[in-house]
C-alpha positions as CSV (number, residue, x, y, z in Angstrom):
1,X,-11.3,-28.3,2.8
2,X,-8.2,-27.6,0.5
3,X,-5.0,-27.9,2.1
4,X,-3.6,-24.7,3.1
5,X,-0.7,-23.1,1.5
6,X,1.0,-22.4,4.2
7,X,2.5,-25.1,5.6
8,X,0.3,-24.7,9.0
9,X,-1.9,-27.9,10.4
10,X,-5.3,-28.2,9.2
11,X,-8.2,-29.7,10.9
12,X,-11.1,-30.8,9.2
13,X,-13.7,-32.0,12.4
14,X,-14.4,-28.7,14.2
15,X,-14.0,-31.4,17.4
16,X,-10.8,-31.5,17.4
17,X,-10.6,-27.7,17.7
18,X,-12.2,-27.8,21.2
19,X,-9.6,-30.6,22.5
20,X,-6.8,-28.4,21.1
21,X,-7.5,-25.0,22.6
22,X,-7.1,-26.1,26.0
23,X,-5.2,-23.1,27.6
24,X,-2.3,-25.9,29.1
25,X,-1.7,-26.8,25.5
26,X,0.0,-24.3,23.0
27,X,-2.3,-24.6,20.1
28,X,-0.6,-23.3,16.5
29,X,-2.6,-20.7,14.9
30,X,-5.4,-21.8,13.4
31,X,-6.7,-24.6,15.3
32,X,-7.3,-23.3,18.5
33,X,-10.5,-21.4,19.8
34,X,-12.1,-19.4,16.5
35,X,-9.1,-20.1,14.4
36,X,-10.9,-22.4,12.6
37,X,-12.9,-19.3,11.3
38,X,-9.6,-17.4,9.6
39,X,-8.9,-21.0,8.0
40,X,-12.7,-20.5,6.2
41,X,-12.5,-17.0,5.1
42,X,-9.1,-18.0,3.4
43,X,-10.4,-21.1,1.8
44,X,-13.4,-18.6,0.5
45,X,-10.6,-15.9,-1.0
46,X,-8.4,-18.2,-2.6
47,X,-11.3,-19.3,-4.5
48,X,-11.8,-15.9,-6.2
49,X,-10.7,-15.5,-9.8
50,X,-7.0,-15.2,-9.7
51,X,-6.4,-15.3,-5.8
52,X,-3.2,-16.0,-4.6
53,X,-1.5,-16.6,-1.1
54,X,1.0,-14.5,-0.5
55,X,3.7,-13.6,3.0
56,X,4.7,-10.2,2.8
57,X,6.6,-8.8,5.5
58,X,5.7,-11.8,7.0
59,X,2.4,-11.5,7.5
60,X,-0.3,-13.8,6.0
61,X,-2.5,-12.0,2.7
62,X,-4.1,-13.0,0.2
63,X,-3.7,-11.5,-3.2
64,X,-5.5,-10.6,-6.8
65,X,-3.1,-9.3,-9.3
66,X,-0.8,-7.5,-7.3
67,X,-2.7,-5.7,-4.6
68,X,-3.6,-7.5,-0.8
69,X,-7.7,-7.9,-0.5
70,X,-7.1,-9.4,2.7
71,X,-4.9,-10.0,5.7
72,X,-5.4,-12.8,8.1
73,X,-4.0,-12.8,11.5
74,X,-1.3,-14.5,12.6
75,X,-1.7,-13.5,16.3
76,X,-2.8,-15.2,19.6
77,X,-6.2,-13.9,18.4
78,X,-7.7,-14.5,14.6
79,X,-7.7,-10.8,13.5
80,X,-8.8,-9.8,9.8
81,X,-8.1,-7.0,8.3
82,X,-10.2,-6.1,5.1
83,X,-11.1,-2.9,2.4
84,X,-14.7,-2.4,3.2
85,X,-15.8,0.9,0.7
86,X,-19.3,0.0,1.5
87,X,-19.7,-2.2,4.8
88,X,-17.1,0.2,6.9
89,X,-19.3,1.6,9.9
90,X,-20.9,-1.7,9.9
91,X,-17.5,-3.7,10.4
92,X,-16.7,-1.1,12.7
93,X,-19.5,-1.6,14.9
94,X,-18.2,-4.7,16.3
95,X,-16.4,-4.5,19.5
96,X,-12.5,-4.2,19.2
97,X,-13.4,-3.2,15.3
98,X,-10.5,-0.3,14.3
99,X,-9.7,1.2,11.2
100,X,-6.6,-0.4,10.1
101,X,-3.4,1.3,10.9
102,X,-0.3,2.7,8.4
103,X,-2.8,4.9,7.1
104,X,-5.2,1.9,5.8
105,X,-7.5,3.4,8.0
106,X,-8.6,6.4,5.9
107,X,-8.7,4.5,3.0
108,X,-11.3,1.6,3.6
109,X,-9.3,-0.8,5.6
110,X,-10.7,-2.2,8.8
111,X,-9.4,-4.6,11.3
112,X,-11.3,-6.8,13.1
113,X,-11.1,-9.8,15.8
114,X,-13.0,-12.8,15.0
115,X,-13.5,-13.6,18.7
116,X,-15.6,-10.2,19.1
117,X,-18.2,-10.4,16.4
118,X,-21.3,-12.3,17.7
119,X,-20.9,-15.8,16.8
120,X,-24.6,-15.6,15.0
121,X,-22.9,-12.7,13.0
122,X,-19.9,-14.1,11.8
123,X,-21.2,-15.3,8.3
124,X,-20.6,-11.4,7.8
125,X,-16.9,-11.9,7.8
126,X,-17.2,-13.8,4.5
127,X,-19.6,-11.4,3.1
128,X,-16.8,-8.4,4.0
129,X,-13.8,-10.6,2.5
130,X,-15.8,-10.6,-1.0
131,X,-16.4,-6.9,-0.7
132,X,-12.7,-6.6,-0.1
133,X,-12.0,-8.8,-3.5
134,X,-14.4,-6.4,-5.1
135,X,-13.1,-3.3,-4.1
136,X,-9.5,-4.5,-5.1
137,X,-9.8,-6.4,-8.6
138,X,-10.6,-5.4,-11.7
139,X,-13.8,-5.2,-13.4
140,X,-13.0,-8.3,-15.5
141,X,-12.0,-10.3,-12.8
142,X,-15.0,-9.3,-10.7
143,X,-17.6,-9.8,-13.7
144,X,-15.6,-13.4,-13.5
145,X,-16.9,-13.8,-9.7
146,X,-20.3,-13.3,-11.0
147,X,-20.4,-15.5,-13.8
148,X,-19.3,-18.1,-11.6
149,X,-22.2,-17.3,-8.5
């Protein structure tokens, strides 16, 4: 895995996720239960053309250019919040799914909890973070992402 830019702890053996998450134990986001899954869909973003880790306001995005393709919870669930122009109803079918709030909503953006999509589903999540990228980068950049797939 590449290190993460963020200064959080980053376990490589899935293993060690289990001993972590036990509910005595306060686990730092990211290790415990289906964190494991927000530190994959960020791995996958930042290797988009361009990508960039970003804090805004605090929270944890990731960036192309100047414009947030995705958000990536920093709660005590793994929430992700993506623009989804095509895939919308489908990410909102999952339970918990809403559309994102501050007005996101009406434009594409859709929030969802990692622990409520089926775990034989979640591939999905990457599939909706590339969408995101594509929605948000330019056709150059994009074309880039398909010259290198």
């Amino acid at each position: 895995m590449v290190s993460s830019e963020w200064g959080r702890i980053r376990f490589v053996d899935r293993s060690v996720h289990e001993v972590l998450a036990d509910e005595t134990y306060p686990t730092p986001f990211g290790v415990g239960q289906d964190g494991w899954m927000i530190e994959e869909l960020e791995e996958l973003a930042l290797s988009f053309p361009e990508a960039w880790p970003d804090e805004p306001w605090g929270d944890r995005v990731v960036k192309v250019g100047k414009k947030i393709f995705v958000f990536l919870g920093d709660t005590d669930r793994p929430v992700v919040t993506v623009k989804l122009p095509e895939s919308r109803d489908h990410a909102l079918s999952f339970p918990e799914a809403f559309p994102t709030r501050y007005g996101l909503g009406k434009h594409g953006w859709v929030t969802i909890f990692v622990d409520a999509v089926p775990e034989e589903e979640r591939d999905v999540l990457f599939d909706f973070v590339e969408e995101s990228y594509r929605a948000v980068a330019t056709k150059t950049l994009v074309k880039r992402l398909d010259a290198q797939t």
